[in-house]
N, C-alpha and C positions, 0 to 999 in steps of 0.2 A: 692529588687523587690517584689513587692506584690504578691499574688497567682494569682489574675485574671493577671495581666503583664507577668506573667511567660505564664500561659495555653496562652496569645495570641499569645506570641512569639512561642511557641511550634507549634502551630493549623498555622500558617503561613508557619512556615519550612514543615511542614507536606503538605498543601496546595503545595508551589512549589518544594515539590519536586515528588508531583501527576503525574503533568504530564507528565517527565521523565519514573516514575512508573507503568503509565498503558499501555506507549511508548516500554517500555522493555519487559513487561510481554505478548503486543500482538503480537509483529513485533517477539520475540521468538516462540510463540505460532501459528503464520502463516506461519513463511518460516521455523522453523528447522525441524519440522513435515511434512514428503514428501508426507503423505496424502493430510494433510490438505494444503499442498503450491500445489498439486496440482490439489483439489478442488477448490481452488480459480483461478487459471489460466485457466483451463478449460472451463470457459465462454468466456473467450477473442478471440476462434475461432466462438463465436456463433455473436459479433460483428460487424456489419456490414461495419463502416469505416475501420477494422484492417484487413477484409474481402477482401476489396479492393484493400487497400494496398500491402497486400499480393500478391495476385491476378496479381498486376500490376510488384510488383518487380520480380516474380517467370518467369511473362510471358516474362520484358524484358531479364532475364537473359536466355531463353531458346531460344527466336528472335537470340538473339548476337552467340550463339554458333550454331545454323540452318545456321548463314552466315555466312560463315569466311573472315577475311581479310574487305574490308571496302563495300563488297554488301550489300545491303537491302533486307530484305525479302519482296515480296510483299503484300500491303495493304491488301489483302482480306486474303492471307496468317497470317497475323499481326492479324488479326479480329477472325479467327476462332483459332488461337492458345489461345488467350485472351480467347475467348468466352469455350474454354474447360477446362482451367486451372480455371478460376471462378466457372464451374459445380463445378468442384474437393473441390475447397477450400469451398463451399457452401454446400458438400456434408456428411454423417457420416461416412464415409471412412476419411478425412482431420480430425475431431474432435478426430476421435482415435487416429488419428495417432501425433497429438497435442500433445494430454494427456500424449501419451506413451513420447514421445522427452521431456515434461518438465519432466518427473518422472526421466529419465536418467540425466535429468540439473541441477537437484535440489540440490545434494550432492558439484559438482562444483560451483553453486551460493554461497552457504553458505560457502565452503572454500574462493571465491571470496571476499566474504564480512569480512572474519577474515583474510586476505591477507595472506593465506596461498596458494603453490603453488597448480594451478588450469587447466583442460583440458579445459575451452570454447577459442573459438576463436575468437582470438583480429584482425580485421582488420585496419588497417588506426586507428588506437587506436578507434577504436569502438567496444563495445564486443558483437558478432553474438549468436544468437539462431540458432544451427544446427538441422533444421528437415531433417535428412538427410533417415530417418524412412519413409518420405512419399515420399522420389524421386522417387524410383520404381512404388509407386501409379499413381505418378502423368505424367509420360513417358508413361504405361498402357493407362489413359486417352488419352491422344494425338493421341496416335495410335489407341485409339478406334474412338474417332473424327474425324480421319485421318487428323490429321493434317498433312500439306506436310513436307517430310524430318523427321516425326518424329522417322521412324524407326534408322534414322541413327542418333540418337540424341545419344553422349556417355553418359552422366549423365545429370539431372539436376540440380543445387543450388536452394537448395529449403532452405536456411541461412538465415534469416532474422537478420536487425540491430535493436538492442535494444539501449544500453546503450552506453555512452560516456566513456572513460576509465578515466578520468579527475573526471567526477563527479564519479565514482565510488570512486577512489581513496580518495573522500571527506567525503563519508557514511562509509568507512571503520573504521577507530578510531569510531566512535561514536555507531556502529553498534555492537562491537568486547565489548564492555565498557556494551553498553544495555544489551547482551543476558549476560555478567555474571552476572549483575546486575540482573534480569528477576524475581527471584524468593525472596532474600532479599530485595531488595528496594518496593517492595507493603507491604512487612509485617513491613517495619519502619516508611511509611506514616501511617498504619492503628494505629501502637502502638503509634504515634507522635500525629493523631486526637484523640483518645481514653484516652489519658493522659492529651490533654490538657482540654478536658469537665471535666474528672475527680478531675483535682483540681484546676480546678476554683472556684473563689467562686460567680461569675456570669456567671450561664453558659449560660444563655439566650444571652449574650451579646457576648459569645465566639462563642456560635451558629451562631448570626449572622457575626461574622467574618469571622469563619470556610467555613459557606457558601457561602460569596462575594468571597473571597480568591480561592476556588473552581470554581468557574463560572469562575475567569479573569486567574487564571491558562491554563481553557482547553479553553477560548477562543485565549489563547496567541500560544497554542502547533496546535490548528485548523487554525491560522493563519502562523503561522512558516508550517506546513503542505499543504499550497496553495501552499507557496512563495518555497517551496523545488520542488513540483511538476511542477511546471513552469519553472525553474530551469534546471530540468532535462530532461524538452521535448523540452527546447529551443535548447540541446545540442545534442541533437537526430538525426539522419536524419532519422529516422520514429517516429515521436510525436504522432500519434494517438497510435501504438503500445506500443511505452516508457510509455502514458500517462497511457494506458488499464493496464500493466503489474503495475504500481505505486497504480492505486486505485486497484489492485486487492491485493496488498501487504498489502495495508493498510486501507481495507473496515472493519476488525477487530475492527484495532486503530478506525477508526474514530465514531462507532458503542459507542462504551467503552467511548471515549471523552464526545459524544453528553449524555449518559447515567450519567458520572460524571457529567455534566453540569446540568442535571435537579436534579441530585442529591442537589449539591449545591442552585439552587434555590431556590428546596423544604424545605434546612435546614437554606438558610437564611428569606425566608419569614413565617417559622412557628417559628423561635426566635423572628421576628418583631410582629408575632401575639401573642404570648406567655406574650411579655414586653408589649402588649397596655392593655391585658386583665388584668395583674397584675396591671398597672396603674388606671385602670379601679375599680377593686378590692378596691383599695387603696384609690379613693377616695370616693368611695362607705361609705368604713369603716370609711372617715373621717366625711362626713355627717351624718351618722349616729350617729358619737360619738358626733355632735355638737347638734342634736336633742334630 
Protein backbone atom coordinates (compact mmCIF):
# COMPACT_ATOMS: atom_id res chain seq x y z
CA UNK A 1 0.00 0.00 0.00
CA UNK A 2 1.23 3.35 -0.98
CA UNK A 3 1.91 6.17 1.69
CA UNK A 4 -0.90 8.31 0.44
CA UNK A 5 -3.46 4.75 0.83
CA UNK A 6 -2.09 4.18 3.95
CA UNK A 7 -2.72 8.18 5.55
CA UNK A 8 -6.24 7.62 3.84
CA UNK A 9 -7.07 4.81 5.47
CA UNK A 10 -5.74 6.19 8.78
CA UNK A 11 -7.57 9.80 8.33
CA UNK A 12 -10.89 7.70 7.76
CA UNK A 13 -10.66 5.48 10.88
CA UNK A 14 -9.71 8.61 12.64
CA UNK A 15 -12.81 10.42 11.04
CA UNK A 16 -15.28 7.55 12.42
CA UNK A 17 -14.20 7.03 15.03
CA UNK A 18 -14.75 11.26 15.78
CA UNK A 19 -17.90 10.96 16.58
CA UNK A 20 -17.97 8.37 19.26
CA UNK A 21 -14.97 10.55 20.63
CA UNK A 22 -16.44 13.93 21.03
CA UNK A 23 -19.83 11.68 22.16
CA UNK A 24 -17.68 10.34 25.06
CA UNK A 25 -15.57 13.10 26.00
CA UNK A 26 -18.86 15.59 26.34
CA UNK A 27 -21.81 13.23 27.62
CA UNK A 28 -18.61 12.40 30.39
CA UNK A 29 -17.83 15.97 30.84
CA UNK A 30 -21.79 17.02 31.38
CA UNK A 31 -23.43 14.40 33.52
CA UNK A 32 -20.34 13.01 35.67
CA UNK A 33 -19.45 16.62 36.93
CA UNK A 34 -22.54 17.49 39.50
CA UNK A 35 -21.77 21.16 38.85
CA UNK A 36 -21.71 21.18 35.60
CA UNK A 37 -25.04 18.41 35.05
CA UNK A 38 -26.45 20.59 37.21
CA UNK A 39 -25.97 23.92 35.40
CA UNK A 40 -27.29 22.39 32.53
CA UNK A 41 -30.60 21.19 34.15
CA UNK A 42 -31.27 24.30 35.91
CA UNK A 43 -32.80 26.08 32.96
CA UNK A 44 -35.36 23.31 32.53
CA UNK A 45 -37.48 25.06 35.45
CA UNK A 46 -37.16 28.28 33.66
CA UNK A 47 -39.08 26.52 30.58
CA UNK A 48 -42.27 27.29 29.95
CA UNK A 49 -44.02 24.00 28.48
CA UNK A 50 -42.12 21.80 31.38
CA UNK A 51 -43.52 24.69 33.55
CA UNK A 52 -46.80 23.61 32.83
CA UNK A 53 -46.59 20.40 32.77
CA UNK A 54 -45.39 20.45 35.99
CA UNK A 55 -47.92 22.66 37.16
CA UNK A 56 -50.69 20.32 35.89
CA UNK A 57 -49.21 17.04 37.17
CA UNK A 58 -48.41 18.58 40.91
CA UNK A 59 -52.03 20.05 40.89
CA UNK A 60 -53.71 16.78 39.86
CA UNK A 61 -51.98 14.78 42.24
CA UNK A 62 -52.87 17.27 45.23
CA UNK A 63 -56.88 17.51 43.67
CA UNK A 64 -56.92 13.48 44.10
CA UNK A 65 -55.57 13.44 47.62
CA UNK A 66 -58.00 16.91 48.94
CA UNK A 67 -60.88 14.15 47.91
CA UNK A 68 -60.82 10.90 48.89
CA UNK A 69 -62.68 7.92 47.66
CA UNK A 70 -64.31 8.98 44.30
CA UNK A 71 -65.61 12.87 45.23
CA UNK A 72 -64.65 15.69 43.09
CA UNK A 73 -63.31 18.73 44.17
CA UNK A 74 -65.06 21.42 43.10
CA UNK A 75 -64.32 23.43 39.83
CA UNK A 76 -63.54 26.68 41.31
CA UNK A 77 -61.75 24.63 44.09
CA UNK A 78 -59.87 22.80 40.98
CA UNK A 79 -58.97 26.47 39.43
CA UNK A 80 -57.58 28.23 42.46
CA UNK A 81 -55.49 25.19 43.51
CA UNK A 82 -54.05 25.12 39.88
CA UNK A 83 -53.93 28.74 39.76
CA UNK A 84 -51.38 28.58 43.19
CA UNK A 85 -49.34 25.69 42.37
CA UNK A 86 -48.40 27.44 38.79
CA UNK A 87 -47.50 30.97 41.05
CA UNK A 88 -45.05 28.34 42.96
CA UNK A 89 -43.57 26.51 40.03
CA UNK A 90 -43.31 30.01 38.06
CA UNK A 91 -41.61 31.29 41.20
CA UNK A 92 -37.63 31.37 42.60
CA UNK A 93 -38.63 29.51 45.41
CA UNK A 94 -39.53 26.18 42.67
CA UNK A 95 -36.08 27.01 40.68
CA UNK A 96 -33.96 26.55 44.05
CA UNK A 97 -35.68 24.05 44.96
CA UNK A 98 -34.99 22.35 41.39
CA UNK A 99 -31.51 22.95 41.56
CA UNK A 100 -31.09 21.51 44.86
CA UNK A 101 -33.40 17.90 43.93
CA UNK A 102 -31.13 17.49 40.66
CA UNK A 103 -27.81 18.03 42.72
CA UNK A 104 -29.14 15.21 45.26
CA UNK A 105 -30.18 13.09 41.63
CA UNK A 106 -27.11 13.51 40.07
CA UNK A 107 -24.84 10.86 41.78
CA UNK A 108 -28.00 8.21 41.23
CA UNK A 109 -28.34 9.13 37.50
CA UNK A 110 -24.94 8.29 36.84
CA UNK A 111 -24.94 5.09 38.97
CA UNK A 112 -28.34 4.60 36.89
CA UNK A 113 -26.58 4.87 33.65
CA UNK A 114 -23.39 2.33 34.73
CA UNK A 115 -26.41 0.07 36.08
CA UNK A 116 -25.07 -0.01 39.22
CA UNK A 117 -27.53 -0.25 41.99
CA UNK A 118 -29.44 3.19 42.40
CA UNK A 119 -31.94 5.23 44.85
CA UNK A 120 -34.38 7.07 42.07
CA UNK A 121 -37.62 5.85 41.88
CA UNK A 122 -39.06 3.52 39.43
CA UNK A 123 -42.80 3.65 39.10
CA UNK A 124 -44.73 1.50 36.58
CA UNK A 125 -41.17 1.17 35.03
CA UNK A 126 -40.94 4.81 34.70
CA UNK A 127 -37.97 6.32 36.48
CA UNK A 128 -39.36 9.57 38.72
CA UNK A 129 -37.59 12.85 39.56
CA UNK A 130 -38.24 13.19 43.41
CA UNK A 131 -38.62 16.99 44.13
CA UNK A 132 -39.75 15.90 47.25
CA UNK A 133 -37.34 19.30 48.62
CA UNK A 134 -40.07 21.61 47.37
CA UNK A 135 -43.41 19.75 48.87
CA UNK A 136 -43.16 21.71 52.04
CA UNK A 137 -42.97 24.83 49.60
CA UNK A 138 -45.49 24.12 47.66
CA UNK A 139 -48.42 23.02 50.68
CA UNK A 140 -47.08 26.66 52.23
CA UNK A 141 -48.31 28.00 48.79
CA UNK A 142 -51.89 26.49 49.07
CA UNK A 143 -52.40 27.60 52.24
CA UNK A 144 -51.31 30.97 51.54
CA UNK A 145 -53.72 30.95 48.48
CA UNK A 146 -56.12 29.36 50.81
CA UNK A 147 -56.67 26.92 48.95
CA UNK A 148 -59.79 24.90 50.32
CA UNK A 149 -58.69 21.80 52.41
CA UNK A 150 -55.17 22.78 52.02
CA UNK A 151 -54.47 22.65 55.62
CA UNK A 152 -55.49 19.19 55.79
CA UNK A 153 -53.45 18.22 52.80
CA UNK A 154 -50.76 15.28 54.32
CA UNK A 155 -48.06 15.76 51.73
CA UNK A 156 -47.80 16.59 48.39
CA UNK A 157 -46.03 14.40 45.29
CA UNK A 158 -44.28 16.97 43.90
CA UNK A 159 -42.25 13.39 41.56
CA UNK A 160 -42.25 14.00 38.33
CA UNK A 161 -41.94 11.30 35.37
CA UNK A 162 -38.85 11.45 33.23
CA UNK A 163 -37.54 8.45 31.68
CA UNK A 164 -38.80 5.11 30.57
CA UNK A 165 -37.01 2.19 32.35
CA UNK A 166 -36.72 0.39 28.77
CA UNK A 167 -34.98 3.01 27.23
CA UNK A 168 -32.77 3.61 29.88
CA UNK A 169 -31.99 0.04 30.02
CA UNK A 170 -30.70 0.78 26.17
CA UNK A 171 -28.24 3.97 26.90
CA UNK A 172 -26.86 1.87 29.62
CA UNK A 173 -24.06 -0.39 27.79
CA UNK A 174 -23.26 2.38 25.52
CA UNK A 175 -23.06 5.05 28.19
CA UNK A 176 -20.80 2.68 30.82
CA UNK A 177 -18.33 2.01 27.32
CA UNK A 178 -18.35 6.20 26.40
CA UNK A 179 -17.29 7.48 29.91
CA UNK A 180 -14.28 4.96 29.96
CA UNK A 181 -13.73 5.54 26.69
CA UNK A 182 -13.96 9.65 27.47
CA UNK A 183 -10.37 10.50 27.86
CA UNK A 184 -8.32 7.90 25.37
CA UNK A 185 -10.49 7.69 22.34
CA UNK A 186 -10.18 11.80 21.55
CA UNK A 187 -6.35 11.32 21.96
CA UNK A 188 -6.34 8.21 19.13
CA UNK A 189 -8.71 10.20 16.76
CA UNK A 190 -6.32 13.21 17.08
CA UNK A 191 -3.00 10.90 16.82
CA UNK A 192 -4.91 8.81 13.89
CA UNK A 193 -5.61 12.59 11.87
CA UNK A 194 -2.15 13.73 12.66
CA UNK A 195 -0.35 10.65 11.19
CA UNK A 196 -2.27 10.39 8.57
CA UNK A 197 -1.30 14.14 7.00
CA UNK A 198 1.94 13.21 8.27
CA UNK A 199 2.91 10.59 5.94
CA UNK A 200 1.15 11.20 3.17
CA UNK A 201 2.67 12.02 0.46
CA UNK A 202 -0.38 14.01 -0.89
CA UNK A 203 -1.62 15.70 1.80
CA UNK A 204 -3.68 18.22 0.07
CA UNK A 205 -5.72 15.23 -0.99
CA UNK A 206 -5.69 13.66 2.42
CA UNK A 207 -6.93 16.97 3.55
CA UNK A 208 -9.65 16.82 1.61
CA UNK A 209 -10.64 13.37 2.69
CA UNK A 210 -9.89 14.12 6.28
CA UNK A 211 -12.40 16.83 5.97
CA UNK A 212 -15.50 15.26 3.89
CA UNK A 213 -15.03 12.26 6.36
CA UNK A 214 -15.45 14.85 9.32
CA UNK A 215 -18.50 16.74 8.10
CA UNK A 216 -20.44 12.99 7.20
CA UNK A 217 -19.14 11.57 10.45
CA UNK A 218 -21.00 14.47 12.75
CA UNK A 219 -23.74 14.73 10.31
CA UNK A 220 -24.36 10.92 10.85
CA UNK A 221 -23.90 11.24 15.22
CA UNK A 222 -26.39 14.68 14.72
CA UNK A 223 -28.72 12.52 12.97
CA UNK A 224 -28.55 9.31 15.20
CA UNK A 225 -28.92 12.15 18.09
CA UNK A 226 -32.73 13.31 16.60
CA UNK A 227 -33.56 9.81 16.06
CA UNK A 228 -32.45 8.75 20.00
CA UNK A 229 -34.21 11.86 21.31
CA UNK A 230 -37.61 10.98 19.67
CA UNK A 231 -37.09 7.78 20.88
CA UNK A 232 -36.98 8.58 24.24
CA UNK A 233 -39.94 11.18 24.48
CA UNK A 234 -41.98 8.99 22.52
CA UNK A 235 -41.63 6.63 25.76
CA UNK A 236 -42.25 9.21 28.17
CA UNK A 237 -45.35 10.10 29.66
CA UNK A 238 -44.02 13.72 30.15
CA UNK A 239 -42.00 14.31 26.51
CA UNK A 240 -41.79 18.08 27.00
CA UNK A 241 -39.71 17.13 30.37
CA UNK A 242 -37.91 13.91 28.90
CA UNK A 243 -37.36 16.17 25.81
CA UNK A 244 -35.89 19.39 28.05
CA UNK A 245 -33.80 16.90 30.32
CA UNK A 246 -32.17 15.08 26.83
CA UNK A 247 -31.04 18.52 25.18
CA UNK A 248 -30.05 19.67 28.27
CA UNK A 249 -27.76 16.47 28.60
CA UNK A 250 -26.52 16.98 25.28
CA UNK A 251 -26.55 20.77 24.36
CA UNK A 252 -22.45 20.16 25.06
CA UNK A 253 -22.33 17.20 22.45
CA UNK A 254 -24.21 18.92 20.05
CA UNK A 255 -22.16 22.42 20.38
CA UNK A 256 -18.65 20.19 19.87
CA UNK A 257 -20.55 18.20 16.82
CA UNK A 258 -21.78 21.42 15.00
CA UNK A 259 -17.92 22.95 15.91
CA UNK A 260 -16.27 19.44 14.34
CA UNK A 261 -18.49 20.06 11.44
CA UNK A 262 -17.16 23.48 10.42
CA UNK A 263 -13.96 22.09 11.39
CA UNK A 264 -14.16 19.68 8.49
CA UNK A 265 -15.55 21.91 6.05
CA UNK A 266 -13.02 24.49 6.62
CA UNK A 267 -10.28 21.55 6.14
CA UNK A 268 -11.85 20.16 3.11
CA UNK A 269 -12.49 23.31 1.26
CA UNK A 270 -9.00 24.85 1.85
CA UNK A 271 -7.28 21.27 0.41
CA UNK A 272 -9.79 21.88 -2.74
CA UNK A 273 -8.32 25.38 -2.59
CA UNK A 274 -4.79 24.42 -2.02
CA UNK A 275 -4.96 21.55 -5.18
CA UNK A 276 -6.58 24.33 -7.78
CA UNK A 277 -3.91 26.88 -6.71
CA UNK A 278 -1.04 24.38 -7.30
CA UNK A 279 -2.89 23.31 -10.46
CA UNK A 280 -2.94 26.80 -11.29
CA UNK A 281 0.85 27.13 -10.55
CA UNK A 282 1.55 24.27 -12.70
CA UNK A 283 0.24 25.34 -15.60
CA UNK A 284 1.28 28.76 -15.16
CA UNK A 285 4.96 27.12 -15.11
CA UNK A 286 4.10 25.25 -18.16
CA UNK A 287 3.29 28.29 -20.24
CA UNK A 288 5.84 29.75 -19.30
CA UNK A 289 8.37 26.99 -20.05
CA UNK A 290 6.57 26.98 -23.68
CA UNK A 291 7.35 30.68 -24.26
Amino acid sequence: MSRTGAATVLALLGCLLAGPAIAAYSLDHQLADQDRYVQAVTPIAGNPAVRQELADRISETAAAKLTPGDLQLPESARRLLHSAVTKFVESDSFRTGWAAANRTAQPEVIKMLRDEPSSLRIVDDTVLLDLGVVADRIKSRLIDEDVPFARQLPDVDASVRLFSRPAIRQAIPAFALLQDLSVILPIIVVALLVLSLAISARRRQTLIVTGLGLVVSMLLVVLYQSISRGQLTARSQSPELAGAFYDAFTSNLTTLLWVAFGIGVVAAVGGLAAMAAMRGRNRGGTVLGRD
